[in-house]
C-alpha positions in Angstrom: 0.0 0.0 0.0 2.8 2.5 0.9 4.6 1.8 -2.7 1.2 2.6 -4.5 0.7 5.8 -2.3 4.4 6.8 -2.4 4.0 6.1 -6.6 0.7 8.2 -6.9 2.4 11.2 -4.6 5.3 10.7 -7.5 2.8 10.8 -10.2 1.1 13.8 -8.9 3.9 16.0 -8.3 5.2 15.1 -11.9 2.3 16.1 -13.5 2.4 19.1 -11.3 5.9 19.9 -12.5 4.7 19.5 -15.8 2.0 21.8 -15.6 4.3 24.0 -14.1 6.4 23.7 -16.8 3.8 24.3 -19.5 2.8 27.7 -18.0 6.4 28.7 -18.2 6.4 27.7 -21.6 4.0 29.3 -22.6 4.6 32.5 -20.8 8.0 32.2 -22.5 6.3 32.3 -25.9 3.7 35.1 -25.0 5.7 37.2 -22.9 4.7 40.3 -20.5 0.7 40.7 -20.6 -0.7 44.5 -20.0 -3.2 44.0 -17.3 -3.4 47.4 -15.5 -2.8 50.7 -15.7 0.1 50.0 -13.3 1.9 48.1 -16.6 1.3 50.9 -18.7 3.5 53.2 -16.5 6.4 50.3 -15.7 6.8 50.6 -19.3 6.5 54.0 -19.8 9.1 54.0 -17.1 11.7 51.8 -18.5 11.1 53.7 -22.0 11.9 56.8 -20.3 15.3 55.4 -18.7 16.0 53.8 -22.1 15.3 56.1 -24.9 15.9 60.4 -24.1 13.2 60.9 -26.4 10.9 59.1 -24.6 12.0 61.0 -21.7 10.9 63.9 -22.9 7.6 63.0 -24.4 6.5 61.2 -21.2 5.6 64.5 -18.6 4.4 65.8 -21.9 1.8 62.9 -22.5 0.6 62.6 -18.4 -0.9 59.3 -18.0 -1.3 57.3 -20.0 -4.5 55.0 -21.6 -4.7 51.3 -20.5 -6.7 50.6 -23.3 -7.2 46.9 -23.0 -10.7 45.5 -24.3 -12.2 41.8 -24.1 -10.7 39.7 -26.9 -12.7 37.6 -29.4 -14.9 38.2 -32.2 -16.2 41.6 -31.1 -13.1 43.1 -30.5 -11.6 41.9 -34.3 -15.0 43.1 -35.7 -14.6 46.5 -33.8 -11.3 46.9 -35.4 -12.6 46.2 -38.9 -15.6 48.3 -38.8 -13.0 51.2 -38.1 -10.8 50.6 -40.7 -10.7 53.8 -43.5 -13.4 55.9 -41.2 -13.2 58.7 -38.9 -13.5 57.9 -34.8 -17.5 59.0 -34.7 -18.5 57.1 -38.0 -17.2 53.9 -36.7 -18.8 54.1 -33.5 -21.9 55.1 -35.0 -21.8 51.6 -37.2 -20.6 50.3 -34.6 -24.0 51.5 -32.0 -26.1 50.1 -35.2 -24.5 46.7 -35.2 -24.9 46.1 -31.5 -28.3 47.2 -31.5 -28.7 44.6 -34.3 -27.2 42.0 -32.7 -24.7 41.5 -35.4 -21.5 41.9 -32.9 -22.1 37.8 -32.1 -20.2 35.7 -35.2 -23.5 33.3 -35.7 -25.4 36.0 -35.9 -23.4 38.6 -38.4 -22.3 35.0 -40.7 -26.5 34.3 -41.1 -27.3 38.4 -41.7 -28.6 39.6 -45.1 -26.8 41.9 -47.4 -30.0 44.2 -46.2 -29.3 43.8 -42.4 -25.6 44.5 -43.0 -26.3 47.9 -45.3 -28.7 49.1 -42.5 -26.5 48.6 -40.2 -23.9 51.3 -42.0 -21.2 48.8 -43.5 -19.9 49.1 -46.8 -20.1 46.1 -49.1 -16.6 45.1 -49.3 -17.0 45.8 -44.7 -20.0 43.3 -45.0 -17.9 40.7 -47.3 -15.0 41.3 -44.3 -17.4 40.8 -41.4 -19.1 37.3 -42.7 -15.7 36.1 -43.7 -14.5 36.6 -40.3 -17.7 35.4 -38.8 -16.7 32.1 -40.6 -13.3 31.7 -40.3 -13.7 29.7 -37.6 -11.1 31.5 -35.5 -10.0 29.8 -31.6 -9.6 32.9 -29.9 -9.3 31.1 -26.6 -5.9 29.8 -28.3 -4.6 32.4 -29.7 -5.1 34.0 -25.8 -1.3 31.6 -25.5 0.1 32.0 -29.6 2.9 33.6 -29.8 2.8 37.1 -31.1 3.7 35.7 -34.7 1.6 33.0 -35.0 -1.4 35.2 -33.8 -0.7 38.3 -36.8 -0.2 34.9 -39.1 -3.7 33.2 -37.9 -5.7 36.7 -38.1 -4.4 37.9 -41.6 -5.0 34.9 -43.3 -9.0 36.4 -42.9 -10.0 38.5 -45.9 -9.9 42.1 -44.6 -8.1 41.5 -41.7 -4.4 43.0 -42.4 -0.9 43.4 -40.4 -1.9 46.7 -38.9 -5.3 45.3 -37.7 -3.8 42.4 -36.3 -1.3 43.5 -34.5 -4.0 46.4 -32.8 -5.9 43.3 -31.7 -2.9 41.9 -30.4 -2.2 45.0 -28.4 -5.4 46.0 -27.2 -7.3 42.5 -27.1 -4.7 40.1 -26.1 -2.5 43.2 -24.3 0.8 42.2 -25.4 3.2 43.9 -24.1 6.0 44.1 -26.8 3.8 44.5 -30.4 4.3 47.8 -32.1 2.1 49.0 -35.3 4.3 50.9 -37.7 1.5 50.8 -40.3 -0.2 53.7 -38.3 0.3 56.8 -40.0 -0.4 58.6 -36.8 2.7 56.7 -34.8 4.9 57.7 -38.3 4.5 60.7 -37.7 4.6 61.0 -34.5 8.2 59.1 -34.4 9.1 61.7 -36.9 8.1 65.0 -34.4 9.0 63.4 -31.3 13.0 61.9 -33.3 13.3 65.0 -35.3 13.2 63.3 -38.7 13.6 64.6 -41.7 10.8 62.8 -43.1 8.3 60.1 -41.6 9.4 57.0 -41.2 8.4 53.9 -43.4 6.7 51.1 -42.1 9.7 49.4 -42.6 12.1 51.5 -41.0 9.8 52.3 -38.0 9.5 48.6 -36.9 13.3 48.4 -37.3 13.7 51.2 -35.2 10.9 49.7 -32.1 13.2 46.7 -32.1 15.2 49.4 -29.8 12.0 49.4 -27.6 11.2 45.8 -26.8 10.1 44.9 -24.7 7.9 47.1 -24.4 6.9 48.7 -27.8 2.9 48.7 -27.3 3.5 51.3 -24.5 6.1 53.2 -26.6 3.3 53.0 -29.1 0.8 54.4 -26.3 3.4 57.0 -25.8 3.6 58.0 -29.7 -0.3 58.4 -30.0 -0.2 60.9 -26.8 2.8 62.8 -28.0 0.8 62.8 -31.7 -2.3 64.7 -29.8 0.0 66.7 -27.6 2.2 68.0 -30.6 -1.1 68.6 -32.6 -2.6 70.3 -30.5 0.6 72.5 -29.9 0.7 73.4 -33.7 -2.8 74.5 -34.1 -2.1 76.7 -31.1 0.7 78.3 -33.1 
């Protein structure tokens, strides 16, 4: 009887260390999650330390935005329905589709062409929003992809592209070390705030966050702020 017990107690505390070691691993793969606002300013911290630039845009910016938002279909939807339109035209769709019910993938995949016009989205939007709807997407898994795999996964849906994905993977999944360099606004921002000649590339931006890891979505939080501040400055001039 002792052998058996002493052989379960083994069993169990390798299957503990394994589990152990499957969190680690996959913590490994994901790296630092955003949870709080508390994140945000460790990073912004660390930015300022690391980069003088950063350090001078930070008492600039004040606080800055969590930002985080439940992940799943809604969230990828959200980010679609914004593409190409000013702030208060996607939230207006975006009211409509709620209030239609169309925010839930069974729901949008089984909507008319009719429901979908209604509802403020464009045709190609509408072609976007079913094909996501039946894409058949795990988001639970993608909750422990690495950053890679989850941009690969998402852009393989019609209308879904780098810069979308890796906005979901910011805001959605809160990873802590994605940057957008797609964003015109962060271009030139990075230009204003590093006293570029021109604005950067997408290319040449997301060389230049490799300097930032890891922890390039809050120098991206930073760069939005500084884009308003600066903005704001000129008009005043």
């Amino acid at each position: 009887m002792r052998i058996g017990r002493t052989a379960l107690a083994e069993g169990q505390a390798e299957t503990a260390i394994a589990s152990g070691r499957d969190i680690w691993e996959q913590k490994a793969m994901v790296g630092r999650i955003i949870h709080s606002q508390d994140c945000v300013a460790e990073g912004a911290d660390w930015l300022a330390h690391h980069e003088p630039r950063f350090a001078h845009a930070v008492p600039l910016v004040g606080a800055l935005p969590l930002r985080r938002e439940e992940d799943g279909f809604a969230a990828l939807l959200r980010a679609i329905v914004g593409q190409q339109v000013s702030v208060a035209s996607a939230r207006a769709i975006w009211a409509r589709l709620e209030s239609a019910g169309l925010t839930e993938a069974a729901v949008m995949a089984a909507a008319s062409d009719e429901a979908l016009r209604a509802a403020g989205l464009s045709r190609q939007k509408a072609r976007y929003a079913r094909a996501l709807a039946e894409a058949g997407i795990d988001f639970n898994a993608l909750r422990g992809a690495p950053d890679g795999e989850v941009v690969r996964t998402l852009v393989a849906v019609p209308g879904v592209g780098v810069w979308t994905a890796e906005i979901y993977a910011m805001f959605a999944l809160g990873r802590a070390d994605v940057f957008a360099p797609g964003d015109l606004a962060l271009q030139e921002a990075a230009r204003m705030l590093f006293r570029l000649e021109t604005r950067p590339s997408e290319k040449a931006l997301r060389a230049m966050a490799e300097d930032w890891s890891p922890w390039r979505s809050v120098a991206a939080r930073i760069l939005w702020a500084y884009y308003r501040v600066a903005k704001e400055r000129e008009g005043v001039m």
